[in-house]
C-alpha positions in Angstrom: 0.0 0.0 0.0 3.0 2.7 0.8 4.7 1.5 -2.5 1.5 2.0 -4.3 0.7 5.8 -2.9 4.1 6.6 -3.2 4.3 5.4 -7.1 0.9 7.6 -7.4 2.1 10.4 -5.8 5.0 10.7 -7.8 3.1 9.8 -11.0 0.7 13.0 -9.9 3.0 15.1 -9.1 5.2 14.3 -12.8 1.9 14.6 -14.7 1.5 18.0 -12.8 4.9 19.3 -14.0 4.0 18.2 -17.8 1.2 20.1 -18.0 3.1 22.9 -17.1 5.9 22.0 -19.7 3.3 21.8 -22.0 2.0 25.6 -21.6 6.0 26.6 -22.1 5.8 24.9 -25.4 2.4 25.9 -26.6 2.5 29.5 -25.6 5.9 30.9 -27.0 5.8 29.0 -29.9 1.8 30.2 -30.7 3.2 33.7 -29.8 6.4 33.4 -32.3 3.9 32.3 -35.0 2.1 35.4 -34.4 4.6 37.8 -34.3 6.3 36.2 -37.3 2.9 36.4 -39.3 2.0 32.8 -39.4 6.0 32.2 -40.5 8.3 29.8 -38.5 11.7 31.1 -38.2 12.9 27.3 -37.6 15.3 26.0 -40.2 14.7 29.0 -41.4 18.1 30.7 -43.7 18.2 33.9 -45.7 21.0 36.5 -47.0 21.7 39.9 -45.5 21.4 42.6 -48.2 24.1 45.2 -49.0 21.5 47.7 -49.9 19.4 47.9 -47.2 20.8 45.7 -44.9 17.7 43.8 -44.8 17.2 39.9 -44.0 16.0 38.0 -47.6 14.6 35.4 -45.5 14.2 31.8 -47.0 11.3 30.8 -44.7 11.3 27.1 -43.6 8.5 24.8 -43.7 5.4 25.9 -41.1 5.4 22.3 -39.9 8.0 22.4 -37.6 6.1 25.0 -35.6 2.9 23.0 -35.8 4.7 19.9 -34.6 6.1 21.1 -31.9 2.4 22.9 -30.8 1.0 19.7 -31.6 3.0 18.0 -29.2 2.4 20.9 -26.5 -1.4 20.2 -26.8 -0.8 16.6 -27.4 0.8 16.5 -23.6 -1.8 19.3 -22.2 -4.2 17.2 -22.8 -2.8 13.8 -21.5 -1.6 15.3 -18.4 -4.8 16.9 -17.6 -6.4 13.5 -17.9 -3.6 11.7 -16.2 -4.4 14.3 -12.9 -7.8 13.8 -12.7 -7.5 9.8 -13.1 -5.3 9.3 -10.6 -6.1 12.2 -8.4 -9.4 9.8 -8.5 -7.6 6.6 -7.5 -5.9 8.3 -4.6 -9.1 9.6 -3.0 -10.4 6.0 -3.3 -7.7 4.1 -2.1 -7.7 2.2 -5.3 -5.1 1.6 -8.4 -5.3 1.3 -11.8 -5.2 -2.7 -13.3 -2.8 -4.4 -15.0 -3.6 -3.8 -18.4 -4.3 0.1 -17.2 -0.6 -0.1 -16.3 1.0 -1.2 -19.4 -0.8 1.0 -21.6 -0.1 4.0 -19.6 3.8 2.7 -19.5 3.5 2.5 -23.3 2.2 5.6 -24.2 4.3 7.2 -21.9 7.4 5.8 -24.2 6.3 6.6 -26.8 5.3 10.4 -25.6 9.3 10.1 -24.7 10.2 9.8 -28.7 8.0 12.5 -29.9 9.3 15.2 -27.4 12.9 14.1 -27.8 12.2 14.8 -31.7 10.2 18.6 -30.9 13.2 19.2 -28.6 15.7 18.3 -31.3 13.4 20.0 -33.8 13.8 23.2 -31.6 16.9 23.2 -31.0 18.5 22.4 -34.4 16.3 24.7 -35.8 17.0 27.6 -33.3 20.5 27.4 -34.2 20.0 27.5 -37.7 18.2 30.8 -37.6 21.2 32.0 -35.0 23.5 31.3 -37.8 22.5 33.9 -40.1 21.6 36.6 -37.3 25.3 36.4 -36.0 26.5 37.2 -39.9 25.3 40.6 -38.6 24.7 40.9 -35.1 27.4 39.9 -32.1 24.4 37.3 -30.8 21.4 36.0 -31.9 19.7 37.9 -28.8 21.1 41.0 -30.1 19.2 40.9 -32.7 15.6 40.7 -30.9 13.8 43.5 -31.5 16.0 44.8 -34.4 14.0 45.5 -37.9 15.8 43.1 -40.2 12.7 42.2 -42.3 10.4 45.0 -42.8 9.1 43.2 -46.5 7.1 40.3 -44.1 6.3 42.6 -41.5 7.8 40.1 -38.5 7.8 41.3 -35.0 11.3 40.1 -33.4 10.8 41.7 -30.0 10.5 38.4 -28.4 11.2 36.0 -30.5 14.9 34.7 -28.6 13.3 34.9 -25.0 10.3 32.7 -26.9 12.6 30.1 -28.6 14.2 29.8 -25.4 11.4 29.2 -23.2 10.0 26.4 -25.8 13.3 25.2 -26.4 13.4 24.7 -22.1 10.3 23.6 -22.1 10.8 20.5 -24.8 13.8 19.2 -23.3 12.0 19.3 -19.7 8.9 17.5 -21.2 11.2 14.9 -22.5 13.4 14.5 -18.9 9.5 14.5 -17.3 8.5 11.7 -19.8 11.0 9.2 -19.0 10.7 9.8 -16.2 7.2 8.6 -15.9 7.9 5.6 -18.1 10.0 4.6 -15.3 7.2 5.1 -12.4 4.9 3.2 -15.2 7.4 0.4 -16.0 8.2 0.2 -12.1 4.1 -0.2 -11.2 3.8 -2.8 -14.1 6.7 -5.1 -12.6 4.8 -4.7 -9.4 1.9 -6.1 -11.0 3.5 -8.8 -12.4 5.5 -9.6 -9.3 1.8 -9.9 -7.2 0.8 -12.1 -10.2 3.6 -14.4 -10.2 3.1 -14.8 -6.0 -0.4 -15.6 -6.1 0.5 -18.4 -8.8 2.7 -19.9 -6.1 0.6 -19.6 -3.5 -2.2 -21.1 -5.6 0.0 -23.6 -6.3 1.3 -24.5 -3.0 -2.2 -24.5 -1.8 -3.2 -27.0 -4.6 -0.1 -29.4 -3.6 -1.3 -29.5 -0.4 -5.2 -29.5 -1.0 -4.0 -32.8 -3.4 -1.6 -34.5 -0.2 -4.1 -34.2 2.6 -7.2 -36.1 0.5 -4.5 -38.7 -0.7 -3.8 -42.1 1.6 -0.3 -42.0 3.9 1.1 -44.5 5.3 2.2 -43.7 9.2 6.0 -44.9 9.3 6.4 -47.7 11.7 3.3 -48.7 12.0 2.4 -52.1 10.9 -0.7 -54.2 9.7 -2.6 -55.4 12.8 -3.2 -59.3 12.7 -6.0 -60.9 11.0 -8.6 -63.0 14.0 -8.6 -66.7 13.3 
């Protein structure tokens, strides 16, 4: 029973610290989109112009921003569940089942991959962008709030403080993931390990269900004589 709060506890309070992950993906990288005009700066390149000194940004495909919102909402939404589930279990005294367990340990790997890819995405991407900003600027957060592309009308006030913050958030998500796979995995092994001691005992109580209604034989004792 202490095993069991404490493996719910700490599954609460991880779920708890996702969902707030999940707002420090969702809202910078919603608010980048915005400022940008619907344009993600990720992987993004361009050439710095002689005349004006403006960027001729190369804009990257939208879909890495979307992915990485995607995966924001994706984990909102789970954790959200995930609280109220198992806020419910703890007010009951109950736990989830077997099968319960195994699907939440699963999805919970898997949620592991597809942050570890929008963190990746983030970062690689981040650095891309950084790349061409430092052609001109001593650092990329030099350049935040600079007008270096006045033809699409992007807003770069925040946009290194908002990278940042998503690019935090993704690589928390993913170090919060695994490490509810491991309080998953570690409640699913504890399932099986109750399983595989109630088979032995079952067992052991069969053997000796099957002994006492069998005929023994009392050592030393012998057959009394037959009456003539």
């Amino acid at each position: 029973m202490v095993l069991t709060n404490v493996l719910l506890l700490s599954q609460i309070a991880g779920y708890v610290i996702g969902l707030i992950l999940s707002l420090c993906i969702i809202v910078p990288m919603s608010m980048h989109q915005d400022e940008f005009g619907g344009h993600c700066l990720l992987f993004s390149k361009g050439a710095w112009q002689e005349e004006d000194g403006q960027l001729l940004v190369s804009w990257a495909s939208q879909a890495y921003c979307n992915y990485v919102i995607a995966i924001g909402v994706l984990m909102f939404i789970v954790c959200l569940v995930q609280i109220y589930r198992l806020s419910i279990f703890m007010y009951k005294g109950q736990d989830s089942s077997f099968l319960s367990a195994f699907i939440e340990a699963v999805g919970c790997m898997i949620l592991c991959g597809l942050t570890v890819t929008a963190a990746c995405i983030v970062t690689l991407g981040f650095m891309t962008w950084c790349q061409i900003i430092v052609e001109r600027f001593p650092s990329c957060e030099d350049a935040a709030g600079q007008d270096i592309d006045k033809r699409d009308k992007i807003s770069t006030h925040g946009f290194y403080i908002e990278m940042g913050t998503a690019q935090f958030g993704a690589w928390g998500a993913f170090a919060t993931w695994v490490g509810l796979a491991v309080f998953s995995t570690l409640k699913v092994c504890r399932y099986h390990q109750l399983q595989n001691i109630q088979v032995s005992m079952y067992r052991e109580r069969q053997r000796l269900v099957n002994e006492s209604g069998s005929p023994t034989t009392v050592e030393g004792r012998s057959t009394p004589p037959l009456n003539h």
